[in-house]
C-alpha positions in Angstrom: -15.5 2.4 -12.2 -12.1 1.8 -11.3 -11.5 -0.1 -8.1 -8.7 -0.5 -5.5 -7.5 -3.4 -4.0 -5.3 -4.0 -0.5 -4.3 -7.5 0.3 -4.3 -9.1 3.4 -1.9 -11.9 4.5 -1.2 -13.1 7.9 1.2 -11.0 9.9 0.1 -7.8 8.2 0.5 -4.7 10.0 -2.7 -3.5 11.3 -2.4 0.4 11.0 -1.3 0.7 7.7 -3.6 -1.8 6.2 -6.9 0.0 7.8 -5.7 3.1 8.0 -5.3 3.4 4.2 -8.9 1.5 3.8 -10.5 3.8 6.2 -9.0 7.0 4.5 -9.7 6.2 1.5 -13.1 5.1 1.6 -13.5 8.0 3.4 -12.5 9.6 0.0 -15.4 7.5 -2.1 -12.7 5.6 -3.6 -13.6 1.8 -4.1 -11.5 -0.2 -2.2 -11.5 -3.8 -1.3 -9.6 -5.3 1.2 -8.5 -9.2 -0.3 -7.3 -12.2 1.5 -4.5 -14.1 -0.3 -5.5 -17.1 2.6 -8.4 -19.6 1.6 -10.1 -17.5 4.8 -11.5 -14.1 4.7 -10.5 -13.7 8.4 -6.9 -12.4 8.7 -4.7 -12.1 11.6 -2.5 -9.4 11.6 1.0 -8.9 13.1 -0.4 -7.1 16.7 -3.3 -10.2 17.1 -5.9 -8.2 15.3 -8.4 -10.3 12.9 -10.1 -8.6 10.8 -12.6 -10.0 8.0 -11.5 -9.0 4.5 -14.4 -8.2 2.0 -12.8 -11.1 -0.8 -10.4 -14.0 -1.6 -8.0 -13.5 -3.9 -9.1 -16.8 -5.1 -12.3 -15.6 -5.9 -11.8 -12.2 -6.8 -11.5 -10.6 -10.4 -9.0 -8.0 -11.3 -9.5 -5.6 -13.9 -10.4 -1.9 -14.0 -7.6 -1.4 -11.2 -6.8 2.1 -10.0 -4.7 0.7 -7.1 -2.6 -2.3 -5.4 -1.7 -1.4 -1.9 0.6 -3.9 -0.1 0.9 -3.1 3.8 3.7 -4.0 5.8 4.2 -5.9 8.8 5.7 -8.8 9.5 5.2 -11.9 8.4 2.7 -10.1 6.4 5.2 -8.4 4.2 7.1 -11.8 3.6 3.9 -13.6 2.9 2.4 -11.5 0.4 5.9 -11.5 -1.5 5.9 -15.4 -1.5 2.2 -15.5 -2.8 2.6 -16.0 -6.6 -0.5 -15.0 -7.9 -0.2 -11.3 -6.3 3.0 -11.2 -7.9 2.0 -12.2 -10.5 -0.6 -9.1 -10.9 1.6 -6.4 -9.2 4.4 -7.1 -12.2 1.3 -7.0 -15.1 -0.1 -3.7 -13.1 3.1 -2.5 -13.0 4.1 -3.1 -16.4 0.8 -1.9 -17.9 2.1 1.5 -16.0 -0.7 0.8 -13.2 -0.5 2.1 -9.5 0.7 0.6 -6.7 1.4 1.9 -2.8 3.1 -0.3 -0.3 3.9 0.9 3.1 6.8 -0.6 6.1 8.6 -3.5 4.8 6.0 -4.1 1.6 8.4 -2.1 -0.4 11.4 -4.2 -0.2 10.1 -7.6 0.3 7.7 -7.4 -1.8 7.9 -4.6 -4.5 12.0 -5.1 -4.5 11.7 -8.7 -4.4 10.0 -8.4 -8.0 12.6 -5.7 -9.7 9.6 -2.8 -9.2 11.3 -0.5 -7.9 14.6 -0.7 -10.0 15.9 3.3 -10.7 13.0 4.3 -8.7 12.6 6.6 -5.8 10.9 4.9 -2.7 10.9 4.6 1.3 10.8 2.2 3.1 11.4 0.6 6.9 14.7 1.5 8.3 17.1 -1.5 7.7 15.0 -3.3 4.6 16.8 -0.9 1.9 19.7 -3.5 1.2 16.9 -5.6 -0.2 16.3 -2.5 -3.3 19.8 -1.9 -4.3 19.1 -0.8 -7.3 16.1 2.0 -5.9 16.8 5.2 -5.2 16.0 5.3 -1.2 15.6 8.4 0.4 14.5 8.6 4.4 11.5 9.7 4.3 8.0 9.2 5.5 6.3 9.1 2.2 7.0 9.3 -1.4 4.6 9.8 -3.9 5.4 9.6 -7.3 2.8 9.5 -10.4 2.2 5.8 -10.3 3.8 4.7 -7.2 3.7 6.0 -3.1 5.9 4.3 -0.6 5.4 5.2 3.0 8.4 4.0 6.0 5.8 2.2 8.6 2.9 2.6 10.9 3.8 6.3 11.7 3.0 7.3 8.7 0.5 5.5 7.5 -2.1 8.8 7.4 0.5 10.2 5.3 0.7 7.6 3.1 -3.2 7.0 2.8 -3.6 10.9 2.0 -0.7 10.5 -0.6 -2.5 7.7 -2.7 -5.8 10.0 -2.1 -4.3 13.1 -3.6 -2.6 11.0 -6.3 -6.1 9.7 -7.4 -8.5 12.9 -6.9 -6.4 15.9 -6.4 -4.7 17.5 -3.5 -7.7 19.4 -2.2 -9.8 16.4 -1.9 -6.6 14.9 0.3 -6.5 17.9 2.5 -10.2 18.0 2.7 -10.4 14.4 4.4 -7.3 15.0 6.4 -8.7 18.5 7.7 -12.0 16.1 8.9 -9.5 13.6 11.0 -7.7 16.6 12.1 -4.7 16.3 10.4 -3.2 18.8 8.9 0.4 18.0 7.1 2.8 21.0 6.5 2.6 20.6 3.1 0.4 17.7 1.3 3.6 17.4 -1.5 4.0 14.1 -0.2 7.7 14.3 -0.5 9.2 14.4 2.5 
């Protein structure tokens, strides 16, 4: 079975990184929250610790549907100066694997590494300098076949719905939105 993995690093924004857990869990997705600190506990950017269910140290990586990076900072700026995950988001990506990243994740971390290079993507307002070379459109969320971007906290439900119709079909996204009472215009994920 294919699992997912979001990484945790201190500073991380607190919405997107649950949200997305919650959602797609909520889904029956397997996803694992991962620490890149020697710590499972995790501080994020609004003084909310949460305890993440593996170290990166300790954790093997294969049979990956996804890598989602939240935002936040420092989160954002920590998980981009974390070799290792780098290190695995440019093999995932180059192996034509999945990857989401929501807030400032995109640009610090995604553009930081060249993934996002002729690709469409969103992002926070102000970090698009850092991803000359992407194609940036304002928008909540994009969703493309192996990559969603979201623009921050706002849309995180977005974002998490975008990565759950990616994986299992649009219905099954609406389904779980239509249970948390959310119901997008359209769940095209292009916006």
């Amino acid at each position: 079975m294919n699992r997912s993995f979001l990484f945790l690093a201190p500073g991380f924004e607190e919405i997107e990184a649950l949200t997305v857990v919650d959602v797609m869990r909520r889904a029956g997705m397997d996803v694992k929250t991962v620490s890149i600190i020697p710590d499972l506990m995790v501080t994020g950017a609004h003084g909310v610790t949460v305890k993440a269910d593996a170290l990166f140290s300790e954790t093997h990586f294969d049979n990956i549907e996804w890598i989602i990076v939240p935002g936040g900072l420092p989160g954002s700026s920590n998980l981009a100066e974390y070799a290792p995950l780098c290190t695995l988001l440019k093999e995932h990506a180059a192996n034509g694997g999945r990857i989401a990243a929501i807030c400032a994740a995109p640009a610090f971390v995604l553009g930081s590494l060249g993934l996002l290079d002729g690709r469409e993507c969103t992002g926070y307002p102000g970090t698009q300098a850092s991803v000359e070379k992407a194609i940036w459109r304002d928008a909540p969320v994009i969703a493309l076949d192996t990559l969603v971007t979201g623009n921050g906290p706002a849309s995180a439900m977005r974002f998490a719905l975008a990565i759950v119709a990616n994986s299992m079909g649009e219905n099954i996204a609406q389904q779980i939105g239509s249970g948390m009472l959310f119901y997008p215009k359209s769940m095209n994920f292009y916006f």
